[in-house]
C-alpha positions in Angstrom: -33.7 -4.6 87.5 -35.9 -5.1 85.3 -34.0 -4.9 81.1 -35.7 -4.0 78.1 -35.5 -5.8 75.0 -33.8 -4.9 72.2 -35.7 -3.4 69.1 -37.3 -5.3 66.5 -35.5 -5.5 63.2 -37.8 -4.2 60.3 -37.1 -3.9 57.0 -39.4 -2.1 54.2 -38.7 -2.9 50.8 -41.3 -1.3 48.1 -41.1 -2.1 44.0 -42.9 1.3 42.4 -42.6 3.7 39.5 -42.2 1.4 37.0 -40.6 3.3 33.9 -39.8 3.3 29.9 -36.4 3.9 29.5 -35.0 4.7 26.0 -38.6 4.9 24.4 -39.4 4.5 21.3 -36.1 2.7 20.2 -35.4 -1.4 19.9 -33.7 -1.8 23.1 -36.4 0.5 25.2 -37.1 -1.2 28.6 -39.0 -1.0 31.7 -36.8 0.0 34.9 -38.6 -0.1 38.1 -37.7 1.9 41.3 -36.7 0.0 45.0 -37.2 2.0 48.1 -35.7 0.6 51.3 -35.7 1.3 54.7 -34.7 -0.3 57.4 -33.4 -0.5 61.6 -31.5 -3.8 60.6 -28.2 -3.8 61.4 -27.3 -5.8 59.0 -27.3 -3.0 55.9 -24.9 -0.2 55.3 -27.5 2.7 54.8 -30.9 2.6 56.4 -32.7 4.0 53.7 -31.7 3.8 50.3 -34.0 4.3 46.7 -32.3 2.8 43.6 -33.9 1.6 39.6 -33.2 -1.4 38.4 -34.8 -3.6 35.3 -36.2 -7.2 35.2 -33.0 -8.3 33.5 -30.8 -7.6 36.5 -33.3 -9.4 38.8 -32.7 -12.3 36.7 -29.6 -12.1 37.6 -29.5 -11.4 41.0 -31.5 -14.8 41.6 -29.0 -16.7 39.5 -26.2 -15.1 42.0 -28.8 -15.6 45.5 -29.0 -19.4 44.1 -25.1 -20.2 43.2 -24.3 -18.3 47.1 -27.0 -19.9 48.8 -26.7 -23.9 48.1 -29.6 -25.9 49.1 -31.5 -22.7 50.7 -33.9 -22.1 48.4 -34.4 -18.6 46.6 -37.6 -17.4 46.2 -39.5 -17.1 42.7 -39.7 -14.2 40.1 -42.8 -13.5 38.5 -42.5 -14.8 34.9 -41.6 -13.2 31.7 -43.9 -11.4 29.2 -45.6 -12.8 26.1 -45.4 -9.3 24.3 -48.7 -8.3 23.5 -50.3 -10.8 25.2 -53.0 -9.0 27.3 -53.1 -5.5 28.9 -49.7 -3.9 28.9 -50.8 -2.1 31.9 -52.4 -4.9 33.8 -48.8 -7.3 33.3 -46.3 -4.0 34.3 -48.7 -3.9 37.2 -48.5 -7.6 38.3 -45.2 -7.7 37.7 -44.2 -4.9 39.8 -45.9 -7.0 42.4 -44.1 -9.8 42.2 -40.7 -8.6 42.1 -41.9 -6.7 45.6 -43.1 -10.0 46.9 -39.4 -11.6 45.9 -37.8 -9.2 47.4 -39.4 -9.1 50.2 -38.7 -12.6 51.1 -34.8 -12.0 50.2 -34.7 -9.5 52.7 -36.2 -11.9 55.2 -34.2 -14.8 54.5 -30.7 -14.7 57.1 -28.4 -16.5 54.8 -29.8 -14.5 51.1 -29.4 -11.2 53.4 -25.6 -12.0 54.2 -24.6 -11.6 50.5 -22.7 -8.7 49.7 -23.9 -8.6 45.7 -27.4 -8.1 47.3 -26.6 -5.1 49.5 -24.8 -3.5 46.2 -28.3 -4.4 43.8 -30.4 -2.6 46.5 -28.5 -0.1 47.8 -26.1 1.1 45.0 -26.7 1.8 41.5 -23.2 -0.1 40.2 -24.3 -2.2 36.7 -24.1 -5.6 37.0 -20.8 -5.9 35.6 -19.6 -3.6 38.2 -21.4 -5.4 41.1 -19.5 -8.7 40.1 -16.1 -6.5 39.5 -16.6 -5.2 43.4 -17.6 -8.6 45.6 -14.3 -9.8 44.2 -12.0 -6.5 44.4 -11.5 -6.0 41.4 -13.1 -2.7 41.7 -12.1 0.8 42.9 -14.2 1.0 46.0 -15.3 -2.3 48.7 -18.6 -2.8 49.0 -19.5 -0.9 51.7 -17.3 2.1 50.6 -19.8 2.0 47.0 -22.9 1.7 49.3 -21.3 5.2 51.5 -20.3 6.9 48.4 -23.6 6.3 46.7 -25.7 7.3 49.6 -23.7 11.0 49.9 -23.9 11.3 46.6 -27.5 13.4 45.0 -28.3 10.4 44.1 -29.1 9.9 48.0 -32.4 11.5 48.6 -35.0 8.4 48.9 -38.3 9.5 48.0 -41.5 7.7 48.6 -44.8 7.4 46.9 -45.8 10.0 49.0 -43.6 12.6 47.6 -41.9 12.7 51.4 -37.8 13.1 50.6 -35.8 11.7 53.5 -31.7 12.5 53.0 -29.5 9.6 53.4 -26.2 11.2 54.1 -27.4 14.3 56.3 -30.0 15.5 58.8 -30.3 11.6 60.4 -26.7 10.2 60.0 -26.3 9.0 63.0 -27.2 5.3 63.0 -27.8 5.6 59.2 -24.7 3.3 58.2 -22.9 0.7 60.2 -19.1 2.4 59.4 -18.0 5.7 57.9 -20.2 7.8 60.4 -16.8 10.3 60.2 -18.2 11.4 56.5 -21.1 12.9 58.3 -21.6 16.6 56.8 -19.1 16.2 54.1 -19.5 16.2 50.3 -18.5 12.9 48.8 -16.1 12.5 46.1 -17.5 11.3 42.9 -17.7 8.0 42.1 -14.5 6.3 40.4 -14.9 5.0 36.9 -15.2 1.9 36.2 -14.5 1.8 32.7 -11.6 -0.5 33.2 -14.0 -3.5 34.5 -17.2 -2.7 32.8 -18.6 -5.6 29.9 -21.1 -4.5 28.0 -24.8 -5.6 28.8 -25.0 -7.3 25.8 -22.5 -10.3 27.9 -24.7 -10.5 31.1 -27.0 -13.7 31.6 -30.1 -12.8 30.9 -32.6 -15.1 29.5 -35.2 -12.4 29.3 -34.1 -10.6 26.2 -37.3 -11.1 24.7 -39.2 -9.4 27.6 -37.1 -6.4 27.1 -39.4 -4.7 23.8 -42.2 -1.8 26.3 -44.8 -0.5 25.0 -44.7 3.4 24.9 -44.8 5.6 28.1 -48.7 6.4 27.8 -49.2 2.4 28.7 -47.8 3.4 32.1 -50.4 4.5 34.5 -50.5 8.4 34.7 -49.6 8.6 38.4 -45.9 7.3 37.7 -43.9 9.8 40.0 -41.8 12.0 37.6 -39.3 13.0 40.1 -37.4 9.5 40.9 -33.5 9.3 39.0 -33.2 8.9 35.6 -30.5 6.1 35.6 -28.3 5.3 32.6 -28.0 1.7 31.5 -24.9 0.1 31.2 
């Protein structure tokens, strides 16, 4: 009798939308959005959209690195010179090469085994609260903050396309590894984690210097207006 094999694991991970945040103030930034999806067993939800800033993937690859040993991480693409260039042109290269490093993080088996990973891509916890969670120290484990964030609103992934696919309804089954018994429910709010929470000021970041943006009307025009506005730590 003849067997069929079993399915090939593919995961899709896209950098887009890059963002001003808090614009026209001293501590505005660029945030950009990460879309994943993915038949891999080895992530909670199978499709998750979430923003994050060059500063926090600084420190994700200081975390991959300490976790990982000899295996080596893959490169970020390198800070700014502010106003060195076309502020278009750098956003745009850079939002390629944080794609391209996360790309090979996902492909890597031992950097894909690391839970503060899982929580950068598919939760929207600050770093503070990432760190405060991998050593339970938080309110939720890390898969519970990957369920509660994927049936929260915050759960519909959209795409460059405009296309909106629901992470908690409609495809649930095989869309998370446990919890499949919160299919069809509304989820609980979040707990706060005011208790744990530093202010962003104490994270490691080397970068601060890369953190000045030019106004929105650098961005290119096509910047898709309906991805979450997410407040910074």
């Amino acid at each position: 009798m003849l067997g069929y094999p079993d399915q090939e694991e593919l995961t899709t991970v896209r950098v887009q939308d890059p963002r001003v945040q808090n614009e026209g103030s001293w501590n505005s930034y660029v945030d950009y959005k990460i879309f994943l999806h993915t038949n891999s067993k080895a992530f909670t939800a199978k499709t998750s959209c979430v923003r994050r800033r060059y500063r926090e993937f600084v420190w994700l690859k200081k975390r991959l690195q300490k976790n990982a040993g000899l295996v080596p991480v893959p490169e970020l693409p390198g800070k700014s010179t502010f106003f060195a260039g076309n502020t278009d042109e750098f956003i745009e290269k850079r939002r390629q090469g944080l794609q391209q490093f996360l790309e090979k993080v996902v492909q890597n088996v031992v950097l894909l085994s690391d839970s503060q990973l899982h929580l950068f891509l598919q939760s929207q916890l600050s770093v503070p609260e990432i760190e405060a969670c991998v050593q339970g120290r938080g309110p939720l484990s890390v898969t519970d903050a990957i369920l509660h964030y994927a049936m929260s609103n915050c759960g519909w992934a959209q795409e460059e396309d405009g296309h909106s696919s629901l992470l908690a309804r409609g495809d649930m089954g095989g869309s998370f590894d446990r919890g499949s018994h919160l299919a069809g429910s509304s989820a609980e709010p979040l707990p706060h984690w005011s208790d744990i929470s530093m202010e962003d000021s104490q994270l490691e970041s080397p970068d601060s210097e890369e953190e000045a943006c030019p106004s929105a009307g650098l961005l290119q025009a096509g910047s898709m207006a309906s991805a979450d506005r997410v407040k910074e730590p």
